[in-house]
N, C-alpha and C positions, 0 to 999 in steps of 0.2 A: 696306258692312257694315250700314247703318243700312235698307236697304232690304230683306237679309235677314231683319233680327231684326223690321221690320213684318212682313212676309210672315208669319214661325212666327208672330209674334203673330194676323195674319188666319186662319190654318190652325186657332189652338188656339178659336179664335168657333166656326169653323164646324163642329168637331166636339160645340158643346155642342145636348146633345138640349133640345126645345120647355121640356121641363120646367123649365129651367136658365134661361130667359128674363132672369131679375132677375141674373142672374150673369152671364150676356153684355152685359147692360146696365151693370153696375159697371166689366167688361172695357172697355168704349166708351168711357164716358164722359172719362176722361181727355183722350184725342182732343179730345171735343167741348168740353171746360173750355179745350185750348189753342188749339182753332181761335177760340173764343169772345174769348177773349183777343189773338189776332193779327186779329180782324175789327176791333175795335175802334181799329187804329191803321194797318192794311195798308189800300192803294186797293184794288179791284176792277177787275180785269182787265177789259175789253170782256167779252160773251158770245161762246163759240167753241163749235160741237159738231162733229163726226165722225156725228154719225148714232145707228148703235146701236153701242156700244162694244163692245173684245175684238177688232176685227177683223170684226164679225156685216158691218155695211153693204157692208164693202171686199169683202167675200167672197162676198156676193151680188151685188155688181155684176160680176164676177172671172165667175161661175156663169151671169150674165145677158148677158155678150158670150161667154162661150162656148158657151153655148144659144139662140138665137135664139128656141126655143118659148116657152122660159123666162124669157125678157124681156118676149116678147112678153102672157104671162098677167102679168108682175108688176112690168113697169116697169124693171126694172135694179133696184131698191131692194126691202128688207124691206117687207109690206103694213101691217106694226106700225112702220116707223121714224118715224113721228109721234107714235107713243107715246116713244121715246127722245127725240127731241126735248123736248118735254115734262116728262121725266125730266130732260133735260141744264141744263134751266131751272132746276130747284129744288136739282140738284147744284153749279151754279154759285155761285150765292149763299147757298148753305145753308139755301135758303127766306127769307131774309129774319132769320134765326134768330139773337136777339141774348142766349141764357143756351143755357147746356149742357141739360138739362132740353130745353125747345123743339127744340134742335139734332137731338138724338138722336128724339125725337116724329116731327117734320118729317120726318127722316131715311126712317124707319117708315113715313110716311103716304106718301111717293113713291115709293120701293120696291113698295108695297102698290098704289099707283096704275099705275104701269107696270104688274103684272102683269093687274089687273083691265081698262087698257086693250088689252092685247093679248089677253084673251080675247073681249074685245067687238069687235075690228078679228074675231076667227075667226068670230064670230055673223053678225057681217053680210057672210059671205064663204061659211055653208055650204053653202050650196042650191047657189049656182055652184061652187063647187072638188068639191060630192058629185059632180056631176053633171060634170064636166070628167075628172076621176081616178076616176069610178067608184067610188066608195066611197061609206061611208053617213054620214050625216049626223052619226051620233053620233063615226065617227072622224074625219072633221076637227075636230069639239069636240072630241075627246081628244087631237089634234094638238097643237092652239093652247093647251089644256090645260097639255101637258108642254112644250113652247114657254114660256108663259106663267112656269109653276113653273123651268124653268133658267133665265132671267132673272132671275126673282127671288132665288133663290141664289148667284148669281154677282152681282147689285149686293149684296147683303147682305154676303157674302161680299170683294168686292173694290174694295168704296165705302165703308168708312169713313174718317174725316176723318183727317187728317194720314197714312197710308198711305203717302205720296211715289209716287202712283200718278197718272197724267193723268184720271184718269176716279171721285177722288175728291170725297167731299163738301165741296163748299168748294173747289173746284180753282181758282173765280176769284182764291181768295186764292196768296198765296207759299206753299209748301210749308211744311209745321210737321212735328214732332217732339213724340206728347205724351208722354214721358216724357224729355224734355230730350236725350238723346243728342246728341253730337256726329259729326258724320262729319269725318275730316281733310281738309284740303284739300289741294289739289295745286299746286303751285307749274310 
């Protein structure tokens, strides 16, 4: 139950328009007061990543042994999954992030990072995939573009902290709950 009521709660974020910013930010913050709280006494897990979360990595390798062309131009792996990596690094420990304030910043600024790396993994990839797929230069930038931009709404969207999500901020620590809830146990 407690993973439903994050969910509506994640769903009511992402309906707030840009304008609303300060008001999605008050929504957050709780989270990041209790993740801020449970860092302070929880160990840190080893670092673990998956690649690019959602399923993206598992899915282009899935894409890449059933294609053989399409291995062959892109490895089996996303040409951005080093940008997730990278992401997965500042998810894990929350950047480092020791007040709610910073948490929620941090949060921002790798979110912000992912996306701006994956449009620069598209820059230094246009000339060859124009010239591979016959297309023009400017739509592979507009690819990696809308690439770029659903990543970013989707960690925005399904990374914030205590979530009880695998692929939230702060995942190195134990699961949190910021508004206290309880889920029953099961015996």
């Amino acid at each position: 139950m407690t993973t439903a009521r994050n969910l509506a709660f994640g769903f009511c974020l992402l309906a707030l328009p840009a304008s609303a910013q300060d008001f999605g930010k008050a929504l957050e913050m709780p989270a990041h007061r209790t993740l801020m709280e449970l860092r302070a006494t929880a160990d840190l897990r080893p670092f673990e990543t998956d690649g690019c979360s959602g399923g993206l990595s598992s899915s282009w390798e899935l894409v890449a042994e059933t294609f053989p062309d399409f291995e062959e131009s892109f490895d089996g792996a996303p040409p951005w999954e080093a940008c997730c990596v990278t992401h997965d690094r500042a998810y894990h420990d929350a950047s480092g992030a020791v007040e709610a304030d910073q948490s929620f910043e941090s949060r921002l600024v790798a979110d912000q990072a992912l996306r701006a790396c994956v449009i620069a993994t598209g820059a230094g990839q246009e000339q060859a995939l124009s010239e591979q797929y016959d297309v023009s230069q400017d739509s592979v930038r507009q690819a990696y573009a809308n690439i770029a931009g659903a990543m970013y709404l989707a960690v925005r969207f399904g990374g914030g902290p205590c979530s009880g999500l695998p692929w939230r901020w702060g995942y190195g620590y134990p699961a949190c709950d910021p508004f206290g809830w309880t889920t029953p146990t099961r015996d």
